[in-house]
N, C-alpha and C positions, 0 to 999 in steps of 0.2 A: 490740545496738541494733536498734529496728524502725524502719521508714519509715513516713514520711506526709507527705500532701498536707497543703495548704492553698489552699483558690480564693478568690481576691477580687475584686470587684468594689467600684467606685468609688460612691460615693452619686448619688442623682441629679440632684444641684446640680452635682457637676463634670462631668459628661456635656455641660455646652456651655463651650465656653473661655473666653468672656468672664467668666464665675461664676469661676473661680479666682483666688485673694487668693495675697500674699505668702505669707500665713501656710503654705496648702496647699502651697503649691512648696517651704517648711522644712521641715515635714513628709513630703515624698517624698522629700528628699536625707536627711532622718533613716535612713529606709526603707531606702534605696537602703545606708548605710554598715553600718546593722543586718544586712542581709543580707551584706555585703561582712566583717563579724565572724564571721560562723556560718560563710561559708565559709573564713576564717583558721585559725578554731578546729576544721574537720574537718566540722563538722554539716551544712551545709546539701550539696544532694548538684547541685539545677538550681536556678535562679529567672529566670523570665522573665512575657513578655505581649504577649496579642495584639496585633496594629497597631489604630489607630482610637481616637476618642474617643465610642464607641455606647454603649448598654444591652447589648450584646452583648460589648465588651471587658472580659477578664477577664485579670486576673496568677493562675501558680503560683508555690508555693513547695512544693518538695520536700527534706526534712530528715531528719536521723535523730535519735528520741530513746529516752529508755529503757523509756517506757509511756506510755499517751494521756494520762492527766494530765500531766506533762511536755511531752508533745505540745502540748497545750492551753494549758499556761502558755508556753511558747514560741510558739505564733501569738498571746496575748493581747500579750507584748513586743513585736510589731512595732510600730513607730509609727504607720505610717498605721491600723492597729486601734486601738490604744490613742484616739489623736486622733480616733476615729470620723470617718477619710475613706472609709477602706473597710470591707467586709461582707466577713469571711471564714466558712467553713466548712470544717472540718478531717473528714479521713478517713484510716483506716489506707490502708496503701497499699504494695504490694510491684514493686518493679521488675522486668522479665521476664527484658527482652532490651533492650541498650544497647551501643552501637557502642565497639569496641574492649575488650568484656567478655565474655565466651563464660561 
């Protein structure tokens, strides 16, 4: 299995909070479980995001899959991609050094 990122960022209608609909906050608890599966199932490795609601806050997703197509169809799964809330961009990606891992 190889690793890869995925950075997203938010479109820029939700970058101010009153713009956020119901609909958007199902679609991040979609998200949120999506992620909460990859890591049941072994794949996903971190997923987080910076504090703040800027043009500058961004979430990763760090996964393992078995080639960048795979790769690719698995960030196109996430819901907030799919529901075009977020812009992601994927990269291979190799972890170095990670605490409690030598």
């Amino acid at each position: 299995m190889k690793q890869f990122i995925y950075v997203l960022k938010l479109i820029p209608r939700l970058l101010k909070e009153s713009n956020w609909t119901d609909a958007d906050n199902e679609v991040v608890e979609r998200h949120f479980a999506h992620l909460q599966s990859l890591l049941a199932e072994g794949k996903l490795i971190l997923a987080g995001k910076t504090e703040g609601l800027e043009e500058r806050t961004f979430g990763i997703v760090i996964f393992e899959a078995e080639d960048l197509e795979s790769a690719q169809k698995q960030m196109r799964l996430d819901p907030a991609v799919q529901d075009g809330i977020m812009d992601a961009e994927l990269y291979p990606y190799t972890i170095a050094l990670m605490r409690g891992k030598l």
